[in-house]
Structures are given as C-alpha cells and as structure tokens.
C-alpha positions, 0 to 999 in steps of 0.5 A: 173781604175781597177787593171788591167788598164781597164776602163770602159771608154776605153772599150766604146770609144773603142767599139764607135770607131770600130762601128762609124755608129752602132745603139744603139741596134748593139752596145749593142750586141757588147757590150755583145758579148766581155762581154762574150770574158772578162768573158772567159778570167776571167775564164782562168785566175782562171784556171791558178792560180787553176792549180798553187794550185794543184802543191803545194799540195792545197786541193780543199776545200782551193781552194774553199775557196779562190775562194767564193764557195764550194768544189765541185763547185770550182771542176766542174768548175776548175778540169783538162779538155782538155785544161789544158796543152794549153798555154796562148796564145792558150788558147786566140785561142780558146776563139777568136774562139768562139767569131768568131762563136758568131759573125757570129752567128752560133750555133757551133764552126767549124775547120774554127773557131779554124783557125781563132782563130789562126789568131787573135793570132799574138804572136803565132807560128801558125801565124808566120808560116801561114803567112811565106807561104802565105805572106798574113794574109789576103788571109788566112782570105778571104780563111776562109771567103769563107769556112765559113756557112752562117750567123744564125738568132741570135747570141747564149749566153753563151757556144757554143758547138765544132763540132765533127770534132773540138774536133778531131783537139782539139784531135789531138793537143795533139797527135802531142805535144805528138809526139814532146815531149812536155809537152805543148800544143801551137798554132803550135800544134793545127795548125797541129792538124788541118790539120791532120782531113783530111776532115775538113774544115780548113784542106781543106783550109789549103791543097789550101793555098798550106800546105802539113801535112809534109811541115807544120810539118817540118815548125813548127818544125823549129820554135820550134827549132827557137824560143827555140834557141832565149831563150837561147841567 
C-alpha cells in the first residue's frame, strides 16, 4: 500500500467494477482519464504545502530544493494563481469539472462543468444548498445534461482550457467572497459566481431550477452562518 492507503490493486478493481461490460481499450481510456484527475490533485496537494512555505518566509530556491527542480521552475509551477484562496474542497470542484469535459470530450471547460463540479462535491455548501431547493441532485444533473454541447470526437490530454464565461464565474467567485468578507474563496461563492454571469449556461439552468441572484444569495448566507454556528458549539 502506498502512503496514502491507495493501491493499485483497488484502483483496477475499482475501474473494473464501474466498467463491467467495457472493452479493454475503453478501460484504458478511463484508466487515463482519472490518471490525469490523480495528477491534479497531486498538483493541488504540492500547491497547498507551497503556499504553507511562503507564509513562514521559505524562499523559492528552498522550495525548489524540496520539490526536485530549480528555482524558477518551482516558481512557474507553484506561484499564486487564481485559485489560491479556494478551498480544498472547491478546489476538488474544479478538477471534477475538468475531468466532466474530458469525459464528454469537449475541448473546454463551460459554467455547465464548473455546476457539475459543484454537484460532484457533496461535502460543499453549494451542494447542500442545490439540493435544499430542488430536493433532487438529479433533476440538477438531467438540467445539466440537457444543456451540455454535444459530445467531441476524442477526449483531449493534458490541460483543458476555461471558457470566457468560465473565467467570468471563476472571477465573480472571488467578487462575492470579497463582498461577504471572506478571505476564502468556497463552493458557496463559485455557485453565486455562476449565477452572476447572467448569460451563462449554468446560470441559465440555475434561473429554471427556479434560483433568483437574491434568493441564492440569502440561501447561501444563511449556510455560512449555519455552518460557522455549528463550529463554535
């Protein structure tokens, strides 16, 4: 078992159990497909322990060191972007977001995705809120379905780029963390950042599962407030 209590053994049993009837040359697609999903989350993990170095003074020549590479490159591969302040749990949104346009092989990643993201991070409070209106993670995900671009020819490798409207919610995110006074950036706030790019898909499938910009925001004000409440007992 690896340090992490992943083997390769329950990585195959459990591709073989989600793709029982699958051809070999499917299950080697999957099979890169949530390669990739383990490598992002690899990445996000050196990020997280990058940014931890920063705070206490480390130099990027020391963070260099520890990673394997030279100064430079530890610096274009873990300097500040524009996820920095996400949490861990949006931060796995965004990664499940690309992996849903590699699976449906589209060549980008849409505010249809970064929804779908949202919905694939149960612990999130962009779930719990999504599913309290509607009382149905799945009517959310036929409404998705339906709204998605059809299927592409072949699934893209590598780094699948944001739409423009994508990096809007991704920028609005941060807008209404900023407004809320926070100084992280969660699920809750990408889900508002959604609904805010007015023309976007997803807000467009937002405003039909019967979401208002108000309502939402009240609703995911309420669960801060909830969920900090529930810390402090």
């Amino acid at each position: 078992m690896s340090p992490l209590d992943i083997s390769l053994a329950d990585l195959i049993a459990r591709l073989d159990e989600e793709l029982p009837g699958a051809n070999e040359l499917t299950r080697i697609s999957e099979a890169r497909l949530r390669a990739q999903t383990l490598s992002d989350l690899g990445d996000q993990l050196i990020d997280h322990y990058v940014s931890k170095a920063k705070q206490v003074g480390a130099s990027w020549t020391e963070i260099g060191d520890a990673i394997g590479v030279s100064k430079q490159a530890a610096q274009q591969r873990h300097a500040p972007g524009p996820f920095e302040r996400y949490t861990n749990l949006n931060r796995h949104s965004i990664v499940l977001a690309q992996e849903a346009a590699r699976t449906h092989k589209h060549d980008s990643i849409g505010t249809e995705h970064l929804l779908l993201g949202l919905l694939g991070e149960p612990k999130g409070l962009a779930y719990e809120v999504l599913v309290a209106k509607t009382e149905s993670e799945q009517r959310i995900r036929d409404a998705i379905e339906e709204a998605l671009p059809p299927a592409g020819e072949k699934a893209l490798r590598g780094h699948i780029p944001f739409r423009p409207e994508s990096k809007e919610a991704i920028d609005q995110a941060r807008r209404a963390a900023a407004d809320l006074g926070h100084d992280w950036v969660g699920t809750e706030h990408t889900l508002l950042g959604l609904i805010r790019v007015e023309e976007s898909p997803a807000a467009r499938i937002l405003r039909d599962l019967g979401f208002t910009p108000d309502e939402l925001q009240e609703a995911v004000e309420a669960g801060i407030a909830n969920r900090l409440a529930g810390r402090g007992k």
